[in-house]
Every structure is written in C-alpha cells, then in structure tokens.
C-alpha positions as CSV (number, residue, x, y, z in Angstrom):
1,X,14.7,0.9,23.3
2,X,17.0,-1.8,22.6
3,X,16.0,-5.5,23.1
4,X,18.5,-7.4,21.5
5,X,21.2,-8.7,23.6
6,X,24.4,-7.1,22.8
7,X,26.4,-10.6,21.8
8,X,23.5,-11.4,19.5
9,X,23.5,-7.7,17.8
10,X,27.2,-7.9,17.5
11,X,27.2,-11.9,15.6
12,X,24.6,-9.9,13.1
13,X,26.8,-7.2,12.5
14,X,29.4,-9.6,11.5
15,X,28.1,-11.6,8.9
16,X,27.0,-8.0,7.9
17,X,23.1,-9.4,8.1
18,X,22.5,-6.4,10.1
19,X,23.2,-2.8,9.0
20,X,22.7,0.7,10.9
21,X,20.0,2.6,8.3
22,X,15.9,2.1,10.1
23,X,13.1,1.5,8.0
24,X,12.2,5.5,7.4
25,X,15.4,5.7,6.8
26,X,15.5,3.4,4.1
27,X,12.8,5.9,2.5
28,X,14.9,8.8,3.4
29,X,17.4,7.4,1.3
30,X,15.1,6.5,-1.2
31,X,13.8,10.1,-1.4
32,X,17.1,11.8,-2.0
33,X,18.4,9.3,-4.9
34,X,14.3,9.5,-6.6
35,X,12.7,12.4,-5.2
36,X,10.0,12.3,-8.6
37,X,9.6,8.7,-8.8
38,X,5.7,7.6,-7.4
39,X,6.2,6.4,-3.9
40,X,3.0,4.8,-3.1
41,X,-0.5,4.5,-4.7
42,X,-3.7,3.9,-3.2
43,X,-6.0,1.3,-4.6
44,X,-8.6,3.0,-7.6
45,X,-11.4,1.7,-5.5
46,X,-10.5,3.3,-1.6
47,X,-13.9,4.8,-1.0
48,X,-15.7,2.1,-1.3
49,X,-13.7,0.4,1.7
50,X,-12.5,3.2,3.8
51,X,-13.2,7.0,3.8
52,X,-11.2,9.6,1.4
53,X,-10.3,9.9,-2.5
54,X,-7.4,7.8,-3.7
55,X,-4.2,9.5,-3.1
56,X,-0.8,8.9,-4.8
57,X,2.4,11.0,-4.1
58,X,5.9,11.0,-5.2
59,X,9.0,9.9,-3.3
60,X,9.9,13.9,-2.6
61,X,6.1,14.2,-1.5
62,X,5.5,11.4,0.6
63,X,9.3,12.3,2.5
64,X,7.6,16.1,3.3
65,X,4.5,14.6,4.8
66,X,6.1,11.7,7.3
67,X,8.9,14.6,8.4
68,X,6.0,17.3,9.3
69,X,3.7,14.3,10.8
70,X,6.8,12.9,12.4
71,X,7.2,16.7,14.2
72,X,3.5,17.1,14.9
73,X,3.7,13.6,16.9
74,X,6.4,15.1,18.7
75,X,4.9,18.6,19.1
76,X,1.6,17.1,21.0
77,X,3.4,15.3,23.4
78,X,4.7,11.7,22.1
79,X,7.8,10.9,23.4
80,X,10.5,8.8,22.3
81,X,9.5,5.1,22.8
82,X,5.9,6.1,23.3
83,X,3.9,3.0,22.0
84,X,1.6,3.9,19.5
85,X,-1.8,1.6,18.2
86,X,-2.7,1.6,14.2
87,X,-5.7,0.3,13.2
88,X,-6.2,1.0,9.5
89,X,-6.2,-0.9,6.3
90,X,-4.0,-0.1,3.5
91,X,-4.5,3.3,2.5
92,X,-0.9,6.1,1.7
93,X,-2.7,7.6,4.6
94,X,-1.7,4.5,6.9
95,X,1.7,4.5,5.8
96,X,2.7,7.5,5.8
97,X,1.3,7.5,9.4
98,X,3.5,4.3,10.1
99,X,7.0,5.7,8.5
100,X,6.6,8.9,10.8
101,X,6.0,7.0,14.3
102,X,9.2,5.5,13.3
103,X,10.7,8.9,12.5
104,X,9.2,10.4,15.3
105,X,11.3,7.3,17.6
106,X,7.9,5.8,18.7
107,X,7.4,2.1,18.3
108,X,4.4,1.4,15.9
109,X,2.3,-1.4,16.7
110,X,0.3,-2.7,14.1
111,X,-3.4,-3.8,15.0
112,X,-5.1,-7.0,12.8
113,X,-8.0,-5.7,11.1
114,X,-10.7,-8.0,12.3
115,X,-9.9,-7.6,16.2
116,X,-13.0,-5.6,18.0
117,X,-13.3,-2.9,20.5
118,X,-12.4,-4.6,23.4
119,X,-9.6,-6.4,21.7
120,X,-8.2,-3.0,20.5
121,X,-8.6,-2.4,24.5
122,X,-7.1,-5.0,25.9
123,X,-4.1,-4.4,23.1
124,X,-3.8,-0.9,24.6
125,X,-4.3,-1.6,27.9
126,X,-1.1,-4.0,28.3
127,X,1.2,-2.0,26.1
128,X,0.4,1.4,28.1
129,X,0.0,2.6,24.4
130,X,-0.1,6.4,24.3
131,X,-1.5,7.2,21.3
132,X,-3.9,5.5,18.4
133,X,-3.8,6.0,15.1
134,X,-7.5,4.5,12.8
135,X,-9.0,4.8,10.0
136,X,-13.0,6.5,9.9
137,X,-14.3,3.1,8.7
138,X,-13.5,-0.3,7.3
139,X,-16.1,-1.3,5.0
140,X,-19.3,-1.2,6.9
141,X,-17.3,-0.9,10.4
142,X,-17.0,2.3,11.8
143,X,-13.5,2.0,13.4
144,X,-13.5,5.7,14.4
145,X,-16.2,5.7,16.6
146,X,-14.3,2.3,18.3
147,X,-11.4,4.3,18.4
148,X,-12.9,6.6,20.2
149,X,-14.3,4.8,22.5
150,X,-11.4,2.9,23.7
151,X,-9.9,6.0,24.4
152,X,-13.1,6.9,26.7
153,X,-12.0,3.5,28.8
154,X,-8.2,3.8,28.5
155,X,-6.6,6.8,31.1
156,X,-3.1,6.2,29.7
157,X,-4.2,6.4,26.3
158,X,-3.7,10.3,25.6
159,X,-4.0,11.1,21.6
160,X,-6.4,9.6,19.2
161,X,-6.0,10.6,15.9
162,X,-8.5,9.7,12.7
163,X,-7.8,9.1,9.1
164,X,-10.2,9.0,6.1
165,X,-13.5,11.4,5.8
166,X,-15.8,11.4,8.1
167,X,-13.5,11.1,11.4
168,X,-15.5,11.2,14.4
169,X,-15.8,14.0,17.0
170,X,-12.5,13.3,19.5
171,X,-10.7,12.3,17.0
172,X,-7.5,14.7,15.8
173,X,-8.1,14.5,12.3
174,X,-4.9,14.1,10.8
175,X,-5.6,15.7,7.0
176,X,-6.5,18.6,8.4
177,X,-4.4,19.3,11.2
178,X,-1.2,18.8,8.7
179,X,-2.5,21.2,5.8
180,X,-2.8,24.0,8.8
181,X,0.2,23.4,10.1
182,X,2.4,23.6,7.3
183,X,5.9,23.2,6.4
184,X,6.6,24.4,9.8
185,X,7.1,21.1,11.6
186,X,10.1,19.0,11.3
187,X,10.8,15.7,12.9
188,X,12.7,15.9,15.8
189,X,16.3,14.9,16.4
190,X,16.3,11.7,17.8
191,X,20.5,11.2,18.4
192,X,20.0,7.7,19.0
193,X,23.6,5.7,18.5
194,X,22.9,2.1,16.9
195,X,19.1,3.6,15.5
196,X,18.3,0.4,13.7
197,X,18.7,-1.8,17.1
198,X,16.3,0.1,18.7
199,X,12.3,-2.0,18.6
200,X,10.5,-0.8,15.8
201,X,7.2,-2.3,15.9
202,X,5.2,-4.8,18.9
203,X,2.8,-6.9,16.3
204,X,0.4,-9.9,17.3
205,X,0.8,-13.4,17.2
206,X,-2.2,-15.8,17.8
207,X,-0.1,-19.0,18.5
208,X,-2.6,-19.5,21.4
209,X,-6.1,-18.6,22.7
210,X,-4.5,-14.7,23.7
211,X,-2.4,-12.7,21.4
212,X,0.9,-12.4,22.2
213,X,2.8,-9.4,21.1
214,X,6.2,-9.9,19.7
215,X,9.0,-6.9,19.5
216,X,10.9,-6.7,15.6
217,X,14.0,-4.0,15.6
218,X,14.1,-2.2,12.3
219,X,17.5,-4.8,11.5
220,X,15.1,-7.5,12.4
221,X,12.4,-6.1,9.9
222,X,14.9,-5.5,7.3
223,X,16.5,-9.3,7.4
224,X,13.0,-10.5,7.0
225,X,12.4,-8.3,3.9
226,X,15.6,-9.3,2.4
227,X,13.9,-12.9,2.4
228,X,11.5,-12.3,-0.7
229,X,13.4,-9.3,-2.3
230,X,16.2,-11.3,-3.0
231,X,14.7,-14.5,-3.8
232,X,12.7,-12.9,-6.6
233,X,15.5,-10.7,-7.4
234,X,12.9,-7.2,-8.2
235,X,15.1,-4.4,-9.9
236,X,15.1,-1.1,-8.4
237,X,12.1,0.8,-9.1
238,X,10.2,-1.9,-9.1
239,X,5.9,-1.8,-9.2
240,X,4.8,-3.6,-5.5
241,X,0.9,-4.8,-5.6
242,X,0.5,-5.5,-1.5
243,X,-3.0,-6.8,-0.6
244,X,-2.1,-7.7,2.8
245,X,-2.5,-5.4,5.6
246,X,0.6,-3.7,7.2
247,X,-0.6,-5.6,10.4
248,X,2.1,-8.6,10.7
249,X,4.9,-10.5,9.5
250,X,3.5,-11.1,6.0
251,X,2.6,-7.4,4.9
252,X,5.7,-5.4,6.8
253,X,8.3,-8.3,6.2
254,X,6.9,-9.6,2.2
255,X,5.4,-6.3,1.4
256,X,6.7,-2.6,2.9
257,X,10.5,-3.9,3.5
258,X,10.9,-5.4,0.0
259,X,9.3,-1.7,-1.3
260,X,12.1,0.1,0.5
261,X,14.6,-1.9,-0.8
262,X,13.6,-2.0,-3.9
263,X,12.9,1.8,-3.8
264,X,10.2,1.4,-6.1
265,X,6.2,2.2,-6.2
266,X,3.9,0.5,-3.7
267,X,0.3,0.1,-5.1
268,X,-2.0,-0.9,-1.9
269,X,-4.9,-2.9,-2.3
270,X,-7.5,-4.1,0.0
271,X,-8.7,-7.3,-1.4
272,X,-12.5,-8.0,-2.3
273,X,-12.3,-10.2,-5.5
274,X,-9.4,-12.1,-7.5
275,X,-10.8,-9.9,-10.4
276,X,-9.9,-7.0,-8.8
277,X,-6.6,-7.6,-7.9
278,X,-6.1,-9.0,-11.5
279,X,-7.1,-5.6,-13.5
280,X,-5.0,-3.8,-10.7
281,X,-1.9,-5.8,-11.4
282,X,-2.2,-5.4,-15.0
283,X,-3.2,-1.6,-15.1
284,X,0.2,-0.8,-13.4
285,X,2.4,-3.4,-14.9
286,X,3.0,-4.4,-11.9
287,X,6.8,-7.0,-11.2
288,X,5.9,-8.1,-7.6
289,X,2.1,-9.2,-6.5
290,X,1.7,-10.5,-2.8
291,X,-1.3,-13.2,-2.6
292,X,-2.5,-15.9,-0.5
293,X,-1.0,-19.2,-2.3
294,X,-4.4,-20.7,-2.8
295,X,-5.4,-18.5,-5.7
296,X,-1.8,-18.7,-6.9
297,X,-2.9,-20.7,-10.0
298,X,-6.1,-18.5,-10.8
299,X,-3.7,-15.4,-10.9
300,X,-1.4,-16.8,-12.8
301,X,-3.8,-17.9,-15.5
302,X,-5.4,-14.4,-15.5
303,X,-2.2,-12.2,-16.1
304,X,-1.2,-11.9,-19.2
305,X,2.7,-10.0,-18.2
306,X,4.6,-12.6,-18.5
307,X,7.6,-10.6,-16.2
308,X,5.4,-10.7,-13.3
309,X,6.6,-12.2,-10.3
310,X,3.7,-14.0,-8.3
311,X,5.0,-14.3,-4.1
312,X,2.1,-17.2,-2.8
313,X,2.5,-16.8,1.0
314,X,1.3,-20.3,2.7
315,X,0.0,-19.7,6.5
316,X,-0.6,-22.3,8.7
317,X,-3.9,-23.3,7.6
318,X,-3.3,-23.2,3.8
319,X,-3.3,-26.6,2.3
320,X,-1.1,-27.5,-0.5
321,X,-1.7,-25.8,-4.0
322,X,-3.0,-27.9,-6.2
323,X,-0.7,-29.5,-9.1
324,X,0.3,-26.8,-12.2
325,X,2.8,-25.4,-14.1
326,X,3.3,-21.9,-13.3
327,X,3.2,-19.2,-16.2
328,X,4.7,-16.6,-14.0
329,X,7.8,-16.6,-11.8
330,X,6.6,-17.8,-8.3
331,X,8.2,-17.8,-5.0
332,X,6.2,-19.7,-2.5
333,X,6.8,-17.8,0.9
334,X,5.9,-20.2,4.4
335,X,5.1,-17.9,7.0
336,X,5.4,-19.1,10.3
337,X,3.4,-17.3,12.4
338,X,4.7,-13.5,13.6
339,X,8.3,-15.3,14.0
340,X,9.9,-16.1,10.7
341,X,9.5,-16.7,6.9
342,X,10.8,-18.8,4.2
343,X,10.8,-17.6,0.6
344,X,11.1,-20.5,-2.4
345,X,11.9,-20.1,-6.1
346,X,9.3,-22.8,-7.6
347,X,10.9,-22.8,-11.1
348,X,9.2,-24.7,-13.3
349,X,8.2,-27.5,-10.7
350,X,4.2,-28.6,-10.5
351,X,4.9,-28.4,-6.7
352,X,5.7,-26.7,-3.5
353,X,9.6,-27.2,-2.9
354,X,10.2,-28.4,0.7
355,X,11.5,-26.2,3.4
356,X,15.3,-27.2,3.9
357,X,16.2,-27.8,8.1
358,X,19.4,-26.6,8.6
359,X,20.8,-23.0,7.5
360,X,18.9,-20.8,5.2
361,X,20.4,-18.6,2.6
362,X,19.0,-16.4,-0.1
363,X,18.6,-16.4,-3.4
364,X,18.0,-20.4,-3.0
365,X,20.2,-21.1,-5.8
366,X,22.8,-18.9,-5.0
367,X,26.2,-20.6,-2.8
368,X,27.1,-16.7,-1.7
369,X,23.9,-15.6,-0.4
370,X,23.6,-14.0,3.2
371,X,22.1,-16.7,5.8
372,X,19.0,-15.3,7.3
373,X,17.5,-17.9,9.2
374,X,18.4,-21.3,10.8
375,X,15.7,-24.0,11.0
376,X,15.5,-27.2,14.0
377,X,13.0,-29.4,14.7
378,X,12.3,-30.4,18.3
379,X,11.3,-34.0,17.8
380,X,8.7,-35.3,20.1
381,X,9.0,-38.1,22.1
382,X,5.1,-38.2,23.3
383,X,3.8,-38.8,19.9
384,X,2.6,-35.1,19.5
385,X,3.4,-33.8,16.4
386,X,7.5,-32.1,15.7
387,X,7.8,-28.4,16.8
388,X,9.7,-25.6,14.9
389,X,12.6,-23.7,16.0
390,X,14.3,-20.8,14.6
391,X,16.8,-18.7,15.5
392,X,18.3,-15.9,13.1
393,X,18.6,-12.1,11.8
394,X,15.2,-12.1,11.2
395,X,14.0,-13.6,14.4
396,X,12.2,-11.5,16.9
397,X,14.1,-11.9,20.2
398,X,11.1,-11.6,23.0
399,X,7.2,-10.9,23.8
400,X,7.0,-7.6,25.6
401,X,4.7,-6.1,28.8
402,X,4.2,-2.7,30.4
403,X,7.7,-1.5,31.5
404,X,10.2,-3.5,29.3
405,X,9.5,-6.8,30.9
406,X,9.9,-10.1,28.9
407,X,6.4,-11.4,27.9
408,X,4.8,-14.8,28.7
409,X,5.5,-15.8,24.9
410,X,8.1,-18.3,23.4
411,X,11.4,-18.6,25.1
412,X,14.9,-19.3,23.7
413,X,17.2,-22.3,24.6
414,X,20.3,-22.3,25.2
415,X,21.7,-22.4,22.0
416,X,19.2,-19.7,20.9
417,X,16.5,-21.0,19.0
418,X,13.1,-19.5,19.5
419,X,10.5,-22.0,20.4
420,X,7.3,-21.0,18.2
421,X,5.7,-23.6,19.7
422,X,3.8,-23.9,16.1
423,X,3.9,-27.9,14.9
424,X,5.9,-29.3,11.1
425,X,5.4,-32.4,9.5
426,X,8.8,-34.0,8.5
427,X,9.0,-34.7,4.8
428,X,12.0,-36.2,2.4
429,X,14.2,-32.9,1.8
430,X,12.7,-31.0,4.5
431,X,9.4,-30.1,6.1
432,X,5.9,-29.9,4.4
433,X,5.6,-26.0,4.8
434,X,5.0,-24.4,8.6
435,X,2.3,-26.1,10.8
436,X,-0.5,-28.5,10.7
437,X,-4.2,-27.5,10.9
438,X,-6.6,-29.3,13.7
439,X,-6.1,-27.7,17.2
440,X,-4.8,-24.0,16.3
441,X,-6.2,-21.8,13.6
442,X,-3.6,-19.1,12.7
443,X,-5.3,-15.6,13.2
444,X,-7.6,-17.4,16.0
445,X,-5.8,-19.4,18.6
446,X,-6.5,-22.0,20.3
447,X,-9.8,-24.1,18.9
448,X,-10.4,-25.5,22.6
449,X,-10.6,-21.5,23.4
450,X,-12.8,-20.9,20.8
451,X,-15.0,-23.7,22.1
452,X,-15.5,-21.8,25.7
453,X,-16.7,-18.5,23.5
454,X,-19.1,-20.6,21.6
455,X,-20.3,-22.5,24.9
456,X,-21.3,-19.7,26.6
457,X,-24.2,-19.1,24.2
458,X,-27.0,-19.4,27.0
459,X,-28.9,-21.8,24.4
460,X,-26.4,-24.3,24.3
461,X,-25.2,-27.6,26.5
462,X,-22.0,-27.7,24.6
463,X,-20.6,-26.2,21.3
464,X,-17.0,-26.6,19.5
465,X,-15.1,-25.2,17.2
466,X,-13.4,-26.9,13.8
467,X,-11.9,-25.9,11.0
468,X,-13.0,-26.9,7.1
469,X,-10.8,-26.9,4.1
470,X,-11.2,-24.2,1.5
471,X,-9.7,-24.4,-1.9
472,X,-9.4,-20.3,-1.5
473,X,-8.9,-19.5,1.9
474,X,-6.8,-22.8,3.2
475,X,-9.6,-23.4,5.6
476,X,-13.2,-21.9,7.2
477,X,-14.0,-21.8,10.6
478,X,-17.4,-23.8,11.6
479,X,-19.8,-24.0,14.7
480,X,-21.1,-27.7,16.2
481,X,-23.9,-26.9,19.0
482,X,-25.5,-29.2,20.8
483,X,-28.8,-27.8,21.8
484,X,-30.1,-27.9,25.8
485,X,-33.0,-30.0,26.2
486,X,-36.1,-28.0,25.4
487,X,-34.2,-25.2,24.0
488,X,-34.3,-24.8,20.2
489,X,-31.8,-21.9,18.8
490,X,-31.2,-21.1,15.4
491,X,-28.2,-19.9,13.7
492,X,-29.5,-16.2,13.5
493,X,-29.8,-16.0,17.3
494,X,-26.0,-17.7,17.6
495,X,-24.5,-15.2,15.7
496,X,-26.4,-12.3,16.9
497,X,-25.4,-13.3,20.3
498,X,-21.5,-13.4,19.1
499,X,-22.3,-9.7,18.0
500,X,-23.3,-8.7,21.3
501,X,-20.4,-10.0,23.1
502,X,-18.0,-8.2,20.5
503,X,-16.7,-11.7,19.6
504,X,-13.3,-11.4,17.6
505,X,-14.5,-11.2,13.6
506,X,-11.6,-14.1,13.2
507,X,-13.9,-15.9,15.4
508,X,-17.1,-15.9,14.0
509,X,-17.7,-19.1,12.0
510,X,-18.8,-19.1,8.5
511,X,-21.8,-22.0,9.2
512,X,-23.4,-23.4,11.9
513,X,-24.0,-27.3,12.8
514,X,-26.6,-28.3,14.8
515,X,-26.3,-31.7,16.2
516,X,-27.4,-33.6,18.8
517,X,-24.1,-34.8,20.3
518,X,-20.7,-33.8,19.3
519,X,-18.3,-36.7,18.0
520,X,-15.4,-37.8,20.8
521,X,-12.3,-39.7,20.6
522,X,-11.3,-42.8,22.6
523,X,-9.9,-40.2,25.1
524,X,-12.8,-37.9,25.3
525,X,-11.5,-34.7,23.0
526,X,-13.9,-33.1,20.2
527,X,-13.3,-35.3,16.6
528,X,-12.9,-32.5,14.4
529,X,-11.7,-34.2,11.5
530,X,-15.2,-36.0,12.0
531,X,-17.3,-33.1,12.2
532,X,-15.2,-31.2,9.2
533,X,-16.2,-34.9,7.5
534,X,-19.5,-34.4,8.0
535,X,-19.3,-30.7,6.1
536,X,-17.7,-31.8,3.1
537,X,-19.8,-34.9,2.6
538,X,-23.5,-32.5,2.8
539,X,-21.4,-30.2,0.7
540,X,-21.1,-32.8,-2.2
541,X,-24.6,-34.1,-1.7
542,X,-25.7,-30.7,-2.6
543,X,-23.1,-30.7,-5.2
C-alpha cells in the first residue's frame, strides 16, 4: 500500500533522499556481505523482565529465522497489507518478529509498552488489525493473557501469537511452532514494484487526549535513520546499545535504522537502572548508546571508552541538560513527537546547540550533506505559543483509518508542511529544542483529558492533572483532588480505582495532592505551574 503522493515520492527520488531497498531488505543485504558477524544481542538480564533465556544470533542466523517466520505468516493466512499489532519489549525475539512482518508485506504496527488492554483494543479495533504479536510478560504484567483477551473481544482479529516462556493457552507460540516447522518455509514472493514506497509501519502519536496513528514508508524510516547515523558518523560494524523500545520514532528511527545501516551488532536493553546500562555499554565496547538526554552527563562520567558516542534524545518534556563538558562524543537528538527528528553534534560546547529553522542537512558540519528535513514556524498571532512545521524525506505523509482513509491527524498546507500541532519557543539561532511542557505531556495527551479520567474518581468534586520537573525523567506526572464534602479518600483508594478502570500506565501519576481547592487563573483554567510550585517547595522543606 502506497501512501505517498506520486509528485512527492518522485522530488525524493531526485535529490536521491529516497532509495528502492525496504528495511528487511537492508538486513538482507547485510546478511549476504556478513553472514558471521553477531546481528543482535539480547540484554544479559531478559528473564528478569520478560520470559526466555538471552538469545544472540549471527547475521546468517537471524536472516534463516525472519525468512521461515516471514513464510509461516503467510502460510496461516496473513495477507499482503494485513496490519499486524506488536506488543513486546526489546527482546531478538521481537525483532526478528518485526523484520519478517515486513518481509512477509504486512505493515507492522508497533504498540507503546505502557498502553493497557483496552488501549491495545481500541488500537486493534480501528486498524482492522489481523494479527498480534506479544511478549508472555513485561515485568510483573502478564501481556499474554491481555493479548489474549483482546483477541476474545476483537472478531477481525484472527492470529495471536506469544513470545517468551510461559505463553498462555490461545496463544500460537512462536518458538515452538518455528523449530517444528523447519527450514521448510520460505517467505513469500511479494513482486511489489517501488517496495520501499509501500507503508511499513502505523505507530502512535499522543499529540492529544487519543492516539493518533501515523503511517512511515520504509524510505520514510530510512531518511529518519540516516539523521543520527550520519551525524555521529558510526563505521560499519558498529556495536548499537538501544534502550528504547521499537515502539516509535525514537527506537525504529535513532535505534533499528541506524543498526541496518551501519550493519553492525544491536545489543537491546530494557532499562531499569543507569548502572545497568553502564556495565552493558562497557562489557560490549559498545560505539553508539541511545539514552534519554537527562542522564546524558551521569553516563558520560561513568564510561570509561573514550570512542563512545553518547545520542541524548530530548522529548517534549525533557528540560534542558544541565551545564558540562562532555567526555564522550554527543549528539543531542530533538524528537518531535512521532513526526520528525533533529540530530546535533554538541562538540565541545557546555550546551544544547539550537535547532536551525530553515533546511536541514546532515552531518551538521558538512556543506554536501543530504537535506532531510525542512523546519517553519507558524507564528501565532493570538498570543499562544509558535507551532512547528515540517515537511521532508523523513516526514510521515498522513494518519490512517480502516480502509485507507486519511485520519483525523495533522494536515498539510499547501506548500506541504505537516502541521504537528506541537508548540517551539523561538531562540537566537533557532528554536529551544521541540515543545514546551504545561498543557500536553508527550506519551499522555492532553492534561485537560487527563483531568476528566482523574475526575471521575466517585470520591472526588474535581481533580487535575500537572506535570513536575525531574532532573532524570524531564518531568513526573502528579494528581491535585479536591475532596467532596464529607468524603475523605486517600491516595491508596485513588490509585486502586485507576487500576480498575485500566487507566493508561502513562497516566497514572507518581504522587497524589490533596487540597481543598485547586489554584485558577484570571480566566478560570487549572494553574499548573502553581500546583507544580507547590511540589517542589514541600520537596525542599523535606530536603
């Protein structure tokens, strides 16, 4: 299925940003120039987070297993543009299982790993998916047995299949299934002309209360990929650390694309502690480590490899890293949302470099580079803050729904710029990173949305939603409730209620604030900077 309007496939061709090889087919290649070299690792500590031993397999090995699951997702029925869920963390299983749905001409469609049941549902539901790929458990959820039962509510949805150890009955149990059948499957001949035009993946955005899906052709996926990879210039063969699930822009586009390309060895990780990732990162020797760009400095004061390249990806949340010379070579990558990126050579500045307007080419300091993304700011006349708009190789062209219809999502002008809708703040040489924390929370939505879940506790007259900085995670999400008169809840009975109603995981707050009346503006709307006042200051009179 091809999405892409054929004007806007055919400017990409020319300026030679777009090629005609697909993402598998980038490890095809791979495989036949490499076939010993280790392909992918699994992190030394999988069966704490997710079922199964550690795996690791070679380029040669890894190519046998996504052909034979490739022609077993055929065999049972998947058709070419089938859409197909995956709901696991990062394990070789879940790649492998990603590489052939591409094979296999389905398109993918990554799942975050803190939606729910009914948000894997609802997910399903609009896409018409056919088939779901999860993982037994993720930490102490059992994502199986979720899996399972979506499929219980969801006709359309026709194969579920389980990776890890303990896959629940109704599952197909992938592991298995393969060793049985062999070397006798092969994935089926797609003869697709333009194969790399053709949607690869539907991922999520959260640029609003609901998710929005957002369509990425494997050209699309490989422009955003060449981003990082050639602004930190990794050599072939290169050792990946990836701690970011292969669920959005950030861990397909900054970690699996720059692995093809580079051809080299991706060591997954799950993240649970800074100490972890550390020991991991210097056990393999590793060149490239993805990271959130808050604990940029503490990594780089923990590594003793001085080759290492350290890529701090900056969300919308994430507040601006503190002052320090790096060690390391780091490339601060602003991630806007599920629509573009922007990866920065720091150098040997203290400071996050501003994100030129205008044309964007890489390496930064390169005259010759290939332009893979053009930045404009929609300046607002109301007083609301600027909004971002970016058009580009890398730019996903529209939102999707059942049947191939355009989604409710951002639009294009008419000079085609995609309006993300997601708010800059104008700075001398460019803008101040992607976004600016107070009404939206990236992975969330909406904090007026948020405000409606947490109102509906029965307990409550009113209740909001704000958000807190955190030197580590950019920011927390908090409660405010206002009790009803004669009612006395507790924080316990909040957040048990949130369980019962399968509230989002990205929308559970970290704390609870019970007041007696929640701070207002001059126009009536919730003062969260007020409330995330309050916090801090009963945070340093503990302090």
């Amino acid at each position: 299925m091809i999405t892409t309007p054929a004007e806007t496939i055919e400017r990409h061709r020319q300026t030679q940003a777009w090629g005609r090889v697909t993402l598998d087919g980038l490890f095809r290649k791979a495989a036949e120039a490499n076939p010993d070299r280790l392909a992918m690792v699994d992190a030394p500590d999988r069966a704490e987070w997710t079922g199964g031993a550690p795996r690791s397999l070679t380029y040669a090995e890894a190519e046998a297993e996504i052909d034979r699951l490739a022609g077993f997702f055929a065999a049972v029925g998947l058709a070419t543009d089938h859409i197909i869920g995956m709901h696991a963390p990062n394990t070789v299983d879940a790649v492998i299982a990603f590489l052939a749905s591409l094979r296999a001409g389905l398109i993918a469609s990554p799942l975050p790993l803190h939606w729910r049941q009914k948000d894997v549902l609802e997910a399903m539901n609009r896409l018409g998916a056919k088939g779901l790929v999860a993982a037994d458990r993720l930490e102490t959820r059992d994502t199986g047995f979720a899996a399972r039962d979506v499929a219980a509510e969801l006709f359309s949805l026709r194969f579920v299949f389980g990776l890890g150890k303990d896959v629940p009955d109704g599952l197909i149990d992938l592991g298995p299934m393969l060793a049985e059948m062999g070397d006798g499957l092969t994935a089926p001949a797609l003869n697709r002309s333009e194969a790399a035009d053709h949607t690869a993946t539907i991922t999520w955005s959260r640029n609003g209360m609901a998710a929005t899906p957002v369509t990425r052709s494997h050209n699309q996926w490989i422009a955003a990929g060449f981003m990082p990879y050639l602004e930190t210039g990794i050599e072939d063969g290169a050792q990946l650390i990836v701690p970011y699930a292969l669920s959005g822009l950030t861990g397909l586009g900054a970690g699996l694309v720059p692995w093809l390309l580079s051809c080299g060895t991706l060591h997954l990780h799950h993240p649970t502690a800074l100490s972890r990732l550390a020991a991991q990162a210097e056990a393999v020797k590793a060149d490239y480590v993805l990271l959130p760009g808050p604990l940029a400095e503490a990594l780089d004061a923990k590594l003793s490899r001085k080759s290492t390249t350290l890529v701090a990806c900056w969300s919308i949340s994430a507040p601006q890293a503190a002052t320090f010379v790096p060690k390391h070579q780091l490339v601060d990558l602003h991630v806007a949302d599920e629509y573009a990126m922007v990866a920065r050579l720091r150098g040997k500045s203290a400071r996050i470099l501003p994100v030129p307007v205008g044309q964007i080419s890489v390496p930064s300091h390169s005259d010759s580079g290939p332009d893979l993304l053009e930045i404009k700011v929609d300046d607002s006349e109301d007083g609301r803050p600027a909004r971002l708009l970016v058009r580009g190789p890398m730019v996903p062209d529209r939102g999707w729904k059942s049947g191939g219809g355009a989604d409710e999502g951002p639009a294009t002008d008419k000079a085609g710029f995609l309006r993300t809708g997601i708010s800059v703040r104008l700075t001398e040489g460019g803008l101040a990173g992607f976004g600016i924390p107070g009404e939206y929370a990236p992975g969330v939505g909406d904090l007026k949305g948020i405000d409606r879940v947490f109102s509906a506790y029965p307990e409550v007259s009113e209740a909001a939603a704000f958000l807190v900085e955190d030197p580590t995670l950019g920011a927390r999400l908090y409660a405010a409730l206002v009790a009803k008169p004669g009612s006395a809840p507790d924080g316990k009975a909040f957040f048990a209620y949130l369980d019962t109603e399968r509230v989002d995981l990205a929308k559970i707050p970290t704390r609870v604030l019970m007041l007696s009346a929640l701070p207002r503006n001059e126009d009536g709307s919730v003062d969260r900077v007020r409330l995330a006042l309050r916090v801090q200051r009963l945070a340093q009179q503990v302090a």
